[in-house]
C-alpha positions in Angstrom: 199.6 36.1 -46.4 203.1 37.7 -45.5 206.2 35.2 -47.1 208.8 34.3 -44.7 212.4 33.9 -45.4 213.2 31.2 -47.6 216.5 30.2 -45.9 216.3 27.7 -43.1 217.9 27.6 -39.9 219.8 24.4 -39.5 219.6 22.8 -36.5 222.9 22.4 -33.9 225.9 24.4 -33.4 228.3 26.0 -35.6 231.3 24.3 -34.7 229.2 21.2 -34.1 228.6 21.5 -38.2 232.2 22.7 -38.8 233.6 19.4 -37.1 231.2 16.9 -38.9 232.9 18.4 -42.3 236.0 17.2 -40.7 235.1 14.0 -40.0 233.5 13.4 -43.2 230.2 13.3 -42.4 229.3 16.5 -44.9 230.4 15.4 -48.1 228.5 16.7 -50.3 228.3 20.2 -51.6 225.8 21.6 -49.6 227.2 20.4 -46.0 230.5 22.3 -47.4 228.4 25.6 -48.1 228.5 25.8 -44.6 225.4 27.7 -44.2 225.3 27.7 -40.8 222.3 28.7 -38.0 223.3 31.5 -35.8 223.7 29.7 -32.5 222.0 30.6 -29.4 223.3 33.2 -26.9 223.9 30.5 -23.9 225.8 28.4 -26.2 229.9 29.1 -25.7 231.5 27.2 -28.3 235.5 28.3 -28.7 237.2 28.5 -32.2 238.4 25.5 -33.6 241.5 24.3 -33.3 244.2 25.2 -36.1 244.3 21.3 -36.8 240.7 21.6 -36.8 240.6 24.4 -39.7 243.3 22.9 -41.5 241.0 19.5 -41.4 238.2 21.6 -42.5 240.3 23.9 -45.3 241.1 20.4 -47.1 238.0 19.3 -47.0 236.9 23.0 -48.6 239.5 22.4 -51.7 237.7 19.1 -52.4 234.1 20.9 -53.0 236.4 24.3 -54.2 239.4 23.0 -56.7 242.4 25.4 -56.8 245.5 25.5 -58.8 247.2 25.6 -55.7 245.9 22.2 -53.7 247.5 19.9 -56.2 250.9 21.3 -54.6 251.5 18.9 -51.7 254.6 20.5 -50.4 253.4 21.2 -47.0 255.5 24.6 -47.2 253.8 25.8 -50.2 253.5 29.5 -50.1 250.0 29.9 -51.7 248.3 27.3 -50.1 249.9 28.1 -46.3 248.7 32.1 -47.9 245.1 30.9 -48.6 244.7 29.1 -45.6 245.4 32.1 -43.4 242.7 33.8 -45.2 240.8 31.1 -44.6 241.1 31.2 -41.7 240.4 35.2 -41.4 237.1 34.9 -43.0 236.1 31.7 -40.9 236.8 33.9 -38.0 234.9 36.9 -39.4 232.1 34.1 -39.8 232.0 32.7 -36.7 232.0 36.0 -34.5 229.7 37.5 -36.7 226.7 34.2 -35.7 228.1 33.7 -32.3 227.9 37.7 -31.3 225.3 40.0 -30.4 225.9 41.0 -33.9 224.9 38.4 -35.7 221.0 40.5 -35.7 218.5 39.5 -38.6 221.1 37.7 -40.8 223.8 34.8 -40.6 227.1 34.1 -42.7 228.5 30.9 -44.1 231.7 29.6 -45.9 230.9 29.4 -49.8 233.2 29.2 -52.5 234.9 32.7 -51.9 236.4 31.6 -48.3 240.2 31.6 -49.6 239.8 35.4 -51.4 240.3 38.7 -49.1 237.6 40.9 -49.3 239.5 43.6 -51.5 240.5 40.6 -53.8 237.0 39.7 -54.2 235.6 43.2 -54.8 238.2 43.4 -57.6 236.7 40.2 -59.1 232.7 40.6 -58.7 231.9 44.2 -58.3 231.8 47.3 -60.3 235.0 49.5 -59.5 233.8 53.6 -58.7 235.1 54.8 -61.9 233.2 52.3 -64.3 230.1 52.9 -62.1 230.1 56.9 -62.5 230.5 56.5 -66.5 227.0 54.1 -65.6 225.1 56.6 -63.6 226.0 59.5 -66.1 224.3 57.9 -69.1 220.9 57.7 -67.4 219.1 60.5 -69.4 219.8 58.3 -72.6 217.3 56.1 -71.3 213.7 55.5 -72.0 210.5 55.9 -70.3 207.2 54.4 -70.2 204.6 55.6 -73.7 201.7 55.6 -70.8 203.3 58.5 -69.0 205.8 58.4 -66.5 208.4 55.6 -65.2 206.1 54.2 -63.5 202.9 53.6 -65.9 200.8 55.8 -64.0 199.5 53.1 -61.5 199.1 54.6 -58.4 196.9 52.2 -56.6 198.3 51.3 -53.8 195.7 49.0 -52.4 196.6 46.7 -55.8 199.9 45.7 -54.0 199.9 42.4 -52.4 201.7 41.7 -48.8 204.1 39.3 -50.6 204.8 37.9 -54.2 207.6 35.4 -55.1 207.7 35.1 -58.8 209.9 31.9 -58.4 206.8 30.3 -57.2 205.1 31.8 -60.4 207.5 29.9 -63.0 209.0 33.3 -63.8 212.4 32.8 -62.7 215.2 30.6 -63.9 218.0 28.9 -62.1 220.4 30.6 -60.3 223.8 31.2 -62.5 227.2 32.2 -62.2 229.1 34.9 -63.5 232.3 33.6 -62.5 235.2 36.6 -62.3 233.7 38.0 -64.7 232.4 41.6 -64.1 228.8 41.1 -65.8 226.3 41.4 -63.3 224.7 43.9 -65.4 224.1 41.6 -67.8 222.7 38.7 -65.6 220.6 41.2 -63.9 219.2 42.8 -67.6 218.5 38.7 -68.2 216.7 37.7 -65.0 214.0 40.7 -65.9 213.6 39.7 -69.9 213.3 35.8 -68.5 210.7 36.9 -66.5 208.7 39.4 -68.6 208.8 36.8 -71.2 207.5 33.9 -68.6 204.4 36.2 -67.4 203.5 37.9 -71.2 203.7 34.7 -73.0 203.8 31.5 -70.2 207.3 30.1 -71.2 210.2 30.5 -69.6 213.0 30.5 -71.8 216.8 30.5 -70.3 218.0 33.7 -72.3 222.5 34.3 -73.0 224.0 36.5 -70.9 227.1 36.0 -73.3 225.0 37.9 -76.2 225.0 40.7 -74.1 228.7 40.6 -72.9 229.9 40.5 -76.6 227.4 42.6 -78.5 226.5 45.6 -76.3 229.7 47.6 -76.9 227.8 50.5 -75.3 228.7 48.4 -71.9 231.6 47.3 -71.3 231.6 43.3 -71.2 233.4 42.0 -68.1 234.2 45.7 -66.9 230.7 46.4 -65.9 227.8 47.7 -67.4 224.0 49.4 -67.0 220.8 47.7 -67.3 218.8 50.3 -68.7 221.6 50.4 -71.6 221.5 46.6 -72.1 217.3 46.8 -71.9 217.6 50.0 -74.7 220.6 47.8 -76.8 217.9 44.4 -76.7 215.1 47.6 -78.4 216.9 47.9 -81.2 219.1 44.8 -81.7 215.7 42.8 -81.8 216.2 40.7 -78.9 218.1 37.8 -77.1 219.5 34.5 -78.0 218.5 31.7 -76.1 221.3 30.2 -73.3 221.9 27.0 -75.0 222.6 28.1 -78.5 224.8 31.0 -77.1 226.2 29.8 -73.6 228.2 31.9 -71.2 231.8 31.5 -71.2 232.8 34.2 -68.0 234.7 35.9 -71.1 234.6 39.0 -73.5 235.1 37.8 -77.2 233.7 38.5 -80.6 230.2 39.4 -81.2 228.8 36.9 -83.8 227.4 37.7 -87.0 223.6 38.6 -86.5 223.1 35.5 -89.0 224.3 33.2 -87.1 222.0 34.3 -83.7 218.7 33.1 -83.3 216.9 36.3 -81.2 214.1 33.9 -79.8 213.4 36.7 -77.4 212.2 40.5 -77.8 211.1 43.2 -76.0 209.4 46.5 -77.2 211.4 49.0 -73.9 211.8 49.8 -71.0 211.5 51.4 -67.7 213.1 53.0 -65.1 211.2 52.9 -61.8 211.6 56.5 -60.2 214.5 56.7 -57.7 213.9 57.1 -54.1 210.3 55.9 -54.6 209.9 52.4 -52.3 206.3 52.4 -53.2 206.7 52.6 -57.0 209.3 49.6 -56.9 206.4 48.0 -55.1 203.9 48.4 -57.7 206.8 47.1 -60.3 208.0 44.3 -58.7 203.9 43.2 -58.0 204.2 42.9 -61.8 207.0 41.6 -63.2 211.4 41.2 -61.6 212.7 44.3 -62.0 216.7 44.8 -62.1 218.0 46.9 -59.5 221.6 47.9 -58.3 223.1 47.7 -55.0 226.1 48.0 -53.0 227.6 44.8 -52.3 230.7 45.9 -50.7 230.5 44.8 -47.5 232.4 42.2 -45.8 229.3 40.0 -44.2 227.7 40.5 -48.0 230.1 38.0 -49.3 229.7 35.2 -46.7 225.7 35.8 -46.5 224.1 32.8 -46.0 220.4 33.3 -44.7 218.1 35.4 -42.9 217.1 38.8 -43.4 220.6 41.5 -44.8 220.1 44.5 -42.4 223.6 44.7 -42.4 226.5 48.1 -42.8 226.1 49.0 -46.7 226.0 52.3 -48.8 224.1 53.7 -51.5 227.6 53.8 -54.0 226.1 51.4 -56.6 228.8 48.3 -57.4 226.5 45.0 -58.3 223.8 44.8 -60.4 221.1 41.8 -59.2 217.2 41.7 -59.9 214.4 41.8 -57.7 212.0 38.9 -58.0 209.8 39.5 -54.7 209.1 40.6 -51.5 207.6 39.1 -48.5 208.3 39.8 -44.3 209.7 37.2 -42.0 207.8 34.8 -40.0 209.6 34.7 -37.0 210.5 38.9 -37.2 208.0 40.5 -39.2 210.7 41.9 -41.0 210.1 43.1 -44.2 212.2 42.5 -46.7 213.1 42.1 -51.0 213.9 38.6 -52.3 217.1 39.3 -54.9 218.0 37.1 -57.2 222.1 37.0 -57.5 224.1 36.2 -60.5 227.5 33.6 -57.5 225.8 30.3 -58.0 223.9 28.5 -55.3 226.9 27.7 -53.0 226.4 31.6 -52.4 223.8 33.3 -50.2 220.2 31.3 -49.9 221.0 28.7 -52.5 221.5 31.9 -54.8 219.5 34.6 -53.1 219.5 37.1 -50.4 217.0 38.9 -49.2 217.5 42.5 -48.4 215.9 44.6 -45.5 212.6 46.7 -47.2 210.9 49.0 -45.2 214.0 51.5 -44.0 214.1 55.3 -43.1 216.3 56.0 -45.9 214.3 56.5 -49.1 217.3 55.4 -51.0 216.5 52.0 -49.2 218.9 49.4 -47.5 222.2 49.3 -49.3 220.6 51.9 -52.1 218.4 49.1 -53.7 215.5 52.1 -54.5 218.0 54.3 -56.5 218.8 52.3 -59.7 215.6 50.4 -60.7 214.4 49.7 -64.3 212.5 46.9 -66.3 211.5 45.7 -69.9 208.2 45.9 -70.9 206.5 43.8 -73.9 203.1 45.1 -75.1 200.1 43.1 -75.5 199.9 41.1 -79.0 203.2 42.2 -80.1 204.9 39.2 -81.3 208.2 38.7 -78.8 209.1 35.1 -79.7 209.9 32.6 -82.1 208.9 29.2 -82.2 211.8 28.2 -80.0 212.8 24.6 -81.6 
């Protein structure tokens, strides 16, 4: 049976929401995510008010702390600065759902509302250059010992309509990088957690961290390649579980291997051939695979639900993972349920799910180009006794 989309569609309007915020009546974090329903065509809500957005920007700074709201001048510079792009992006938010644009997908404030775009790009995605050095170390990489990336399974008929390895235990909670540029290595984790979970039936919550200190061959908070974090896990003997070695949003000192306890291994990798929607199919039906994309679009960071059809690219800047498909209920629209590395106040409590199913092989926003995953053969020993 075909998944729908996870995220709901909250009943009323958005301004109808946006004013309940003000008067208090959402005051807990989810209310403030602002996750809002695209509202009906008949429905002719105008703008709020700029008492109304400054009512609603306080209220934002009690869910979202800043250095700046404990400045009570009313003529502070970089809060009267932050609440103009506020108000920018609640704009951008609210002709987005209210217009004939508003198509498969809806946006919502999260916890990036007071950041421009180009300030946020600078803090969560990979810049162009850091993502050529990536792309050009792809023939170091490994490929499967059965023949070809993608193990030589070919049966299509094997695939199911929809698979949600969430709902199979294989997928822990959502995390947060923080401004940290280490997708890569959230996305390299999400596929060893889940491996792991499916091989062996535990689910073990694996450090990020590890990987942003140890792998010199990436480049910690700069950005980084899966299939080189995957080939660095080969031969450093695996991963250190997230509450011995938590994540700290920071590059520092790689430990001495003495002092890790690698509770989690796997034996390599591989990379799904690019361009190839099918064979990401076939992976995915087995295991999340870790995938890049291009998250450089404006709606991308206020995406709140629904199905992302929206304007994107095939230049490469985020790395996320892939941990099913399914097609919407209400649309038939097929899509990939991603797993994102913002927190939960971002997208669908953490996820998005991207448009499957396009013309272009390379896939909505190039998700089909940069594909890989770790494999762990049967009876090899990939754990410890985790205590």
């Amino acid at each position: 049976m075909a998944a729908s989309a996870r995220a709901r569609r909250p009943s009323g309007l958005l301004v109808a929401l946006a004013v309940m915020s003000f008067c208090g009546l959402m005051g807990d974090a989810q209310g403030l995510s602002m996750q809002f329903s695209r509202p009906a065509p008949d429905e002719a809500d105008s703008f709020p008010s700029p008492e109304e957005l400054s009512s609603l920007f306080l209220a934002w700074l009690d869910k979202n702390p800043r250095p700046y709201a404990d400045d009570t001048s009313s003529r502070s510079f970089e809060k009267l600065r932050r609440f103009a792009v506020f108000t920018d992006n609640f704009r951008h938010i609210f002709e987005h759902n209210k217009g004939s644009g508003g198509g498969s997908y809806w946006l919502g404030l999260n916890s990036f509302a007071d950041l421009t775009h180009e300030e946020f790009k600078a803090a969560y995605l990979w810049s162009s250059s850091s993502l050529s050095g990536r792309r050009s170390r792809r023939h170091h990489d490994r490929t499967d010992e059965d023949g070809g990336d993608d193990g030589g399974r070919k049966d299509e008929d094997n695939i199911p309509a929809a698979i949600d390895w969430r709902e199979r235990g294989a997928v822990t909670n959502v995390k947060n990088q923080g401004q940290c540029g280490s997708c890569w290595a959230f996305s390299t984790v999400v596929a060893v957690e889940g491996i792991h979970q499916i091989s062996r039936g535990e689910l073990v919550p694996l450090s990020e961290q590890q990987l942003v200190d140890c792998n010199t061959d990436n480049k910690g908070c700069n950005g980084g390649s899966m299939p080189i974090a995957f080939d660095f896990l080969v031969n450093n003997g695996g991963l250190d579980t997230e509450e011995h070695y938590p994540y700290r949003a920071a590059q520092g000192d790689c430990p001495a291997p003495s002092s890790l306890q690698n509770m989690v291994s796997i034996d390599g990798y591989m990379e799904v051939p690019a361009n190839d929607e099918q064979a990401l199919l076939r992976a995915v039906a087995r295991q999340p695979v870790s995938v890049g994309i291009d998250a450089s679009h404006r709606d991308f960071q206020f995406y709140a639900g629904g199905v992302y059809d929206g304007r994107c690219n095939s230049e490469l800047d985020h790395g996320v993972a892939i941990v099913g498909f399914g097609s919407d209920s209400e649309t038939g629209a097929d899509y990939w349920i991603v797993k994102n590395s913002w927190g939960p106040d971002w997208g669908d409590q953490g996820y998005v799910n991207i448009r499957r199913g396009t013309s272009d092989p390379e896939g909505k926003c190039g998700i089909n180009t940069f594909a890989s995953y770790p494999t762990i053969q049967r009876g090899s020993a990939s754990t410890q006794k985790l205590k």
